[in-house]
C-alpha positions in Angstrom: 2.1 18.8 16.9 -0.9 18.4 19.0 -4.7 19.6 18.4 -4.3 22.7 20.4 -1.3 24.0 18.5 -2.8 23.2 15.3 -6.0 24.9 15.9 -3.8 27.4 17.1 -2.1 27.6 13.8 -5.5 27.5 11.9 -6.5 30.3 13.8 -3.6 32.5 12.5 -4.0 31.9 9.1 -5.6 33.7 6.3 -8.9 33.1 5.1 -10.9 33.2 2.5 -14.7 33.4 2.2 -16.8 31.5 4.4 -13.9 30.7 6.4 -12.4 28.4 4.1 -8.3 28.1 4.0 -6.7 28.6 1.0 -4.8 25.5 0.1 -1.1 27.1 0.3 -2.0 28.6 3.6 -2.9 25.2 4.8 0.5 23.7 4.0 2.3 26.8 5.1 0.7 26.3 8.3 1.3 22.5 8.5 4.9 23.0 7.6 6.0 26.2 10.1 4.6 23.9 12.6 5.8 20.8 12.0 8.2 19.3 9.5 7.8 15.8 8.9 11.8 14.0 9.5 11.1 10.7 8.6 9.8 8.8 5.8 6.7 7.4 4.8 5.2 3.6 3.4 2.7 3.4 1.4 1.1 -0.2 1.3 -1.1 -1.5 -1.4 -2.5 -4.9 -1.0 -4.3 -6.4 -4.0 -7.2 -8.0 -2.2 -8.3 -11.3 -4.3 -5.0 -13.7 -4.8 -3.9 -11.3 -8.0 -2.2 -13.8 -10.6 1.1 -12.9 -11.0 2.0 -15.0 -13.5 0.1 -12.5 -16.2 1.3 -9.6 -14.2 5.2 -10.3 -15.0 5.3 -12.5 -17.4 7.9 -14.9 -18.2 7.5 -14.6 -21.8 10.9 -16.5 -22.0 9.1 -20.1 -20.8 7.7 -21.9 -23.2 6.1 -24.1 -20.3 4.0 -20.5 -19.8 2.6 -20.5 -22.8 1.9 -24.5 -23.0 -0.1 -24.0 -19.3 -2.2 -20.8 -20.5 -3.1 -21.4 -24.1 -6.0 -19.0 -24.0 -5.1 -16.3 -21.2 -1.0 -15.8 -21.8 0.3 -12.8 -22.6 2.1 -12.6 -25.7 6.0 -12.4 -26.1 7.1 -8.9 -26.9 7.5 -7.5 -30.4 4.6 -9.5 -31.5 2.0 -6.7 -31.9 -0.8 -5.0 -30.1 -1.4 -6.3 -26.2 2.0 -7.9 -26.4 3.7 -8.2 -23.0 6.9 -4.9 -21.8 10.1 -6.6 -22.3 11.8 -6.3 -18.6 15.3 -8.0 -19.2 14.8 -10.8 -22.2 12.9 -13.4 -19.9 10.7 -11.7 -17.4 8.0 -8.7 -18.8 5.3 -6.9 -18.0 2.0 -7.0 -18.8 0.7 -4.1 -21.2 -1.6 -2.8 -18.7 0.9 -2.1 -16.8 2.4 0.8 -19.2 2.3 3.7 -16.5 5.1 1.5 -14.5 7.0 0.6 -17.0 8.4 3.6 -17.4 9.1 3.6 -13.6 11.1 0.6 -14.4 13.0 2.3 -16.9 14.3 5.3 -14.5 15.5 2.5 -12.3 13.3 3.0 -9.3 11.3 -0.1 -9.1 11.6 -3.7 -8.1 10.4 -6.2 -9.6 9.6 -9.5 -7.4 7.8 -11.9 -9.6 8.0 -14.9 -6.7 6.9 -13.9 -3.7 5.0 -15.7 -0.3 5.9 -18.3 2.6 6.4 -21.5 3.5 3.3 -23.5 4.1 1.0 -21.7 2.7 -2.7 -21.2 3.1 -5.0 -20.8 0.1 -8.0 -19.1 2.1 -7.7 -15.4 0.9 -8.6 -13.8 4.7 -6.1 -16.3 6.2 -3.5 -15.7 4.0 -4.1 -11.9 4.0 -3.8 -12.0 7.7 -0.6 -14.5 8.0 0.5 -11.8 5.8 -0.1 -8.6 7.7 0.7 -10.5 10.7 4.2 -10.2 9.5 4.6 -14.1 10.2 4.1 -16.4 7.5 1.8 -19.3 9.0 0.8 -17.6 12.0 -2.4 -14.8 12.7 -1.5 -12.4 15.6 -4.1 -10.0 17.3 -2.3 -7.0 16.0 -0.2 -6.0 12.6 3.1 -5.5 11.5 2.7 -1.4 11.2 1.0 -1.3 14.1 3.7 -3.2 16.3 6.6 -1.0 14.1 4.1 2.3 15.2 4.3 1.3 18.9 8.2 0.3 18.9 9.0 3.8 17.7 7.6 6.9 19.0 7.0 9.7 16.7 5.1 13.3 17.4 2.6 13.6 14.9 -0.2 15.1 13.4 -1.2 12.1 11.4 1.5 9.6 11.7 -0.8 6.2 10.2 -3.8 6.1 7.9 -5.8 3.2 6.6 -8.2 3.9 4.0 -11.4 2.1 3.3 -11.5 -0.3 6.5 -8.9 -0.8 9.0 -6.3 -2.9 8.2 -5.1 -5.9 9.7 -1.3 -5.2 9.8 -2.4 -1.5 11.4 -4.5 -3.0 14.1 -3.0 -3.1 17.6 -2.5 -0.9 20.8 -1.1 2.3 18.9 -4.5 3.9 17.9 -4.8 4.5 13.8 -6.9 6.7 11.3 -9.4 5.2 9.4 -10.9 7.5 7.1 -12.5 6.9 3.4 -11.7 9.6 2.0 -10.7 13.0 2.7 -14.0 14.0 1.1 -16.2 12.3 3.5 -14.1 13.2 6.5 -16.4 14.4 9.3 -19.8 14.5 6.5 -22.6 15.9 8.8 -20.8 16.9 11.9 -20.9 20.8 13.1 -18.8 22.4 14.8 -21.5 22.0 18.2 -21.0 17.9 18.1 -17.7 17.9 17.6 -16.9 20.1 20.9 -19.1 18.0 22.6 -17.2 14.8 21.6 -14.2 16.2 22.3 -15.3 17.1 26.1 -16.4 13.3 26.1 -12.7 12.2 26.0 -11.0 14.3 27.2 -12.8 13.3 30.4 -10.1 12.0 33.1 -9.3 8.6 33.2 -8.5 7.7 36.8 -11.9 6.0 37.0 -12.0 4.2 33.5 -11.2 0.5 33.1 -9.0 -0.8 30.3 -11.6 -1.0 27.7 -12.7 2.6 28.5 -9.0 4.1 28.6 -8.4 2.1 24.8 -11.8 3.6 23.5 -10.5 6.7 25.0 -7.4 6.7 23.5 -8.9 5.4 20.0 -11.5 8.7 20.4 -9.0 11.3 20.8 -7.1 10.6 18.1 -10.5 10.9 15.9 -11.2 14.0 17.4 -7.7 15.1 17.1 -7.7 13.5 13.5 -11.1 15.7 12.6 -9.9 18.8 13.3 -7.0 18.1 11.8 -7.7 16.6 7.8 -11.3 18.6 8.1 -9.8 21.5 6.3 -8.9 19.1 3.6 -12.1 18.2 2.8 -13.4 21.8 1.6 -10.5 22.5 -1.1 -9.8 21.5 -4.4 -6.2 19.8 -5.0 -4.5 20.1 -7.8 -2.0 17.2 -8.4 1.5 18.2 -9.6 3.4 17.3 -12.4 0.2 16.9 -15.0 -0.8 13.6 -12.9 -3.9 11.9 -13.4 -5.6 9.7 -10.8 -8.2 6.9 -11.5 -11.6 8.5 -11.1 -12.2 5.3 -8.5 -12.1 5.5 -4.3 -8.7 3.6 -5.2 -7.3 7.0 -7.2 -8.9 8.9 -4.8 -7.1 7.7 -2.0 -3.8 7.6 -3.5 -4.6 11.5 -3.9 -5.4 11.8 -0.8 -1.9 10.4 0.6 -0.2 12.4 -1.8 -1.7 15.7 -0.2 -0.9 14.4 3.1 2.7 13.9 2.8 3.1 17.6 0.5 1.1 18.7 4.0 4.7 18.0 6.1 1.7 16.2 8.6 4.1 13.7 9.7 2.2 10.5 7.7 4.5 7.8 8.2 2.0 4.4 6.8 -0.3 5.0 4.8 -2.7 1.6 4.0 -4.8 1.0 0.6 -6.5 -1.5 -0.9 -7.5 -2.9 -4.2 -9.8 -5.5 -5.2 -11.2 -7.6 -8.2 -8.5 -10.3 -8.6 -10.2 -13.3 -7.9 -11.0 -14.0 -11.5 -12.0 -17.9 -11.6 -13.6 -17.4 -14.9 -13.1 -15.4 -17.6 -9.9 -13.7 -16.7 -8.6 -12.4 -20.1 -5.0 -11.8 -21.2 -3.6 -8.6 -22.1 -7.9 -7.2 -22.2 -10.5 -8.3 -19.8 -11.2 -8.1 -16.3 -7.9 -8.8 -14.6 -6.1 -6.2 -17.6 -8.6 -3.6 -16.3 -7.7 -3.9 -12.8 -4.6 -3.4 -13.9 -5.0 -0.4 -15.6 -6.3 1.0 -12.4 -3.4 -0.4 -10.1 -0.7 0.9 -12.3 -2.2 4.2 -13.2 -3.5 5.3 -9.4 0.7 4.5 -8.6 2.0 6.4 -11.5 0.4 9.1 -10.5 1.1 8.8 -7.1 4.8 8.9 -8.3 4.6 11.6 -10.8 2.4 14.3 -8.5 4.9 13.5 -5.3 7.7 14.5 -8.0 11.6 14.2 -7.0 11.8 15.8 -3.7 9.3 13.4 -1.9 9.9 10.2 -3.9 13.1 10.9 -2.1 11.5 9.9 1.2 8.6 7.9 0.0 8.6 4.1 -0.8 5.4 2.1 -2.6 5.1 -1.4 -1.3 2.2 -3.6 -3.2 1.5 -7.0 -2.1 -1.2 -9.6 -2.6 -2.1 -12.9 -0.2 -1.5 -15.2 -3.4 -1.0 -16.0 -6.8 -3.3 -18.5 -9.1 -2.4 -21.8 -10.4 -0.1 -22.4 -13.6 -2.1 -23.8 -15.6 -5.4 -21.9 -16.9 -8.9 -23.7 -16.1 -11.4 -25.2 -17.9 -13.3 -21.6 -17.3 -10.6 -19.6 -18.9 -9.6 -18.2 -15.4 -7.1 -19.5 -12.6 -7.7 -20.5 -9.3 -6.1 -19.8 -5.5 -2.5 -20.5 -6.0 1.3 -19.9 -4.0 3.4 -17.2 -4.8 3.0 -13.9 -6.9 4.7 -10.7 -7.9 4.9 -7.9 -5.4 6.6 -4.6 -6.4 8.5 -2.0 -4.6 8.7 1.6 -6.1 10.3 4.6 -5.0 13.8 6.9 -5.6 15.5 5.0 -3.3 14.8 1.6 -4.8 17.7 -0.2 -7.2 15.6 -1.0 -9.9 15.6 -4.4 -11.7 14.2 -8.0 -11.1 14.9 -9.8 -7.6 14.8 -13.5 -6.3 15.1 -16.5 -8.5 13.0 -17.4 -11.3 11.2 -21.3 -9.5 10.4 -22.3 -12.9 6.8 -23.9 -14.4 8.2 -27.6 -15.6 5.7 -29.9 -13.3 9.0 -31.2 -11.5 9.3 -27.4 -10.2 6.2 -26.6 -9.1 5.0 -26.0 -5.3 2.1 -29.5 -4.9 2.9 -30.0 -9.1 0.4 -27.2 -9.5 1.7 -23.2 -8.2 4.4 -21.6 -8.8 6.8 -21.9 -5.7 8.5 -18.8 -4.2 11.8 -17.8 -3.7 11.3 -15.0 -1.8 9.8 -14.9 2.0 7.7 -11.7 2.4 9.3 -10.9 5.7 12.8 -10.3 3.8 10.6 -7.6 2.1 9.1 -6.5 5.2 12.6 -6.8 6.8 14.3 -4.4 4.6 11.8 -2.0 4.5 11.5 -1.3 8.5 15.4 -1.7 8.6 16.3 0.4 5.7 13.2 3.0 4.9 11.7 3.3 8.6 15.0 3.1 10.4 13.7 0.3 12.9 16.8 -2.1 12.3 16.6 -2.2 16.3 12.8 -3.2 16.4 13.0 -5.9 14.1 12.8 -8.9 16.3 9.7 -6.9 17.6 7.7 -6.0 14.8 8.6 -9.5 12.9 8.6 -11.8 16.0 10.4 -15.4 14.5 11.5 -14.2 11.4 15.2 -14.4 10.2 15.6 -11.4 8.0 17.7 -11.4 4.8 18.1 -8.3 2.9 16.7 -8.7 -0.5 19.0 -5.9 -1.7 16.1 -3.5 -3.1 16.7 -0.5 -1.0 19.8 1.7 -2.1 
């Protein structure tokens, strides 16, 4: 649905005072105009290298506990902070509560060793070998964005990246950046926006390149004003009794949540967390990476919980990080830039349980005798998730340029 016939749908709608929509009339109106067909991703990258080994923990190791005397987290049934038994060997730390009981309804993976050959340890390398979609290798554009362009899709807000823009979202297909919903157009009036609007949607017969991109890019943040304005005046009310971190990061999962109740055709969504690069002072099951935790875990439960049954159906959680720490603990009671790490994949389409085999910490079986090695490539995950979710088997070779996909098996 283009601008046009959304305003035109705004302008038949009720109103309340001061010209503000009331929130079902705003998602009546987005639905009679446009039903969403497809499904949406929703990508959260833990920005830092978070350490996986204290996120699921393999409590069944006695090597883990030997390399982390002071950080580990404690084997289950041993009291307060002690680590969510997953399957007898693997569990989860306690911070991680809110998805454990997503693990229990049997709609979340659980990936404990995850990355790529060759690895770099720089964290904006590795996050951009990452969102590349080519382990070892940093492309001009992202994996969403070259997915976006292979398929074509009528939209009113097909991709969003919150915060900044991400790198697997840059490339030609143009993308929404926005903070939040909130802050979505603060301190422009109605005058300035018509007046950018009549900017591009100037012909473009005597722009150059450049110019026909930036016009491209400025349409769609006209288009996108106009659009998620309305959104920023009304209250939401999350379904279900969930409660969101009272963070940007809680906000924006909120914020996705609304969009995809909206039937506005969101197909990525991109979100970020950070605070895992914790070189000293780490903590176990409390401190500063167990309070990250608490955030990352909560913001997704609720996610999860105010989406409800009907579009969890259609919606799959991917989280992701650019590394894990090292094995063994430092002399600062902290970890520093490892290999692999856990990465999670959440939704009502996902066969729950623990994927890819366990590398092991004995010195022998660790990646340079100090990370834990991975067993799974993150293109398999990416793989299976455009092949299976999007339904872009045929734009594989596209979108992951190199890769040899093999299904992991998480997607029912």
């Amino acid at each position: 649905m283009k601008r046009r016939h959304f305003l035109r749908n705004l302008a038949a709608m009720p109103v309340l005072g001061r010209g503000l929509l009331s929130s079902g009339a705003l998602l009546a109106g987005f639905k009679n105009a446009y039903a969403a067909s497809g499904k949406t991703l929703v990508v959260i990258f833990q920005r830092g290298g978070c350490d996986g080994l204290n996120v699921v923990v393999p409590h069944g190791e006695d090597e883990y506990y030997r390399l982390r005397p002071d950080i580990a987290i404690a084997k289950p049934g041993s009291g307060v902070g002690a680590a969510l038994d997953l399957d007898g060997f693997m569990g989860l730390h306690p911070a991680m509560a809110p998805l454990f009981d997503i693990y229990q309804q049997g709609h979340m993976a659980v990936m404990p060793a995850v990355h790529y050959e060759n690895a770099n340890r720089s964290h904006f390398v590795s996050q951009d070998f990452i969102e590349s979609g080519i382990g070892g290798m940093r492309t001009a554009d992202g994996w969403l964005n070259r997915h976006l362009s292979s398929k074509s899709q009528d939209a009113e807000v097909r991709a969003v990246s919150f915060g900044t823009l991400a790198h697997a979202l840059k490339g030609n297909t143009p993308v929404t950046t926005i903070d939040t919903l909130a802050k979505l157009g603060a301190g422009m009036d109605v005058e300035t926006l018509n007046r950018l609007t009549a900017i591009y949607q100037q012909p473009v017969s005597s722009l150059l390149k450049q110019r026909l991109l930036l016009k491209q890019h400025g349409e769609l943040a006209i288009d996108n004003l106009s659009t998620l304005e309305p959104f920023s005046k009304q209250a939401y009310s999350p379904d279900n009794g969930a409660v969101y971190p009272d963070t940007n990061y809680g906000r924006q999962l909120r914020d996705i949540a609304r969009l995809v109740k909206a039937g506005a055709g969101l197909e990525v969504a991109a979100v970020n967390i950070g605070g895992w690069d914790n070189h000293a002072g780490q903590g176990g099951a409390q401190g500063t990476q167990a309070s990250r935790l608490s955030e990352f875990s909560g913001g997704i439960a609720a996610l999860y919980r105010d989406l409800g049954t009907v579009y969890m159906n259609d919606v799959v959680i991917l989280t992701m990080t650019e590394f894990g720490r090292t094995a063994q603990q430092n002399a600062s009671k902290g970890t520093d830039h490892g290999n692999a790490s856990s990465w999670f994949v959440i939704g009502n389409q996902v066969n729950g349980g623990i994927y890819g085999e366990w590398p092991g910490l004995l010195p022998e079986q660790l990646y340079l005798g100090r990370y834990l090695a991975h067993s799974i490539n993150f293109t398999d995950i990416f793989g299976e998730l455009l092949a299976r979710h999007l339904n872009n088997a045929s734009g594989l070779a596209a979108v992951l340029p190199g890769s040899h996909y093999q299904p992991v098996g998480f997607l029912a």
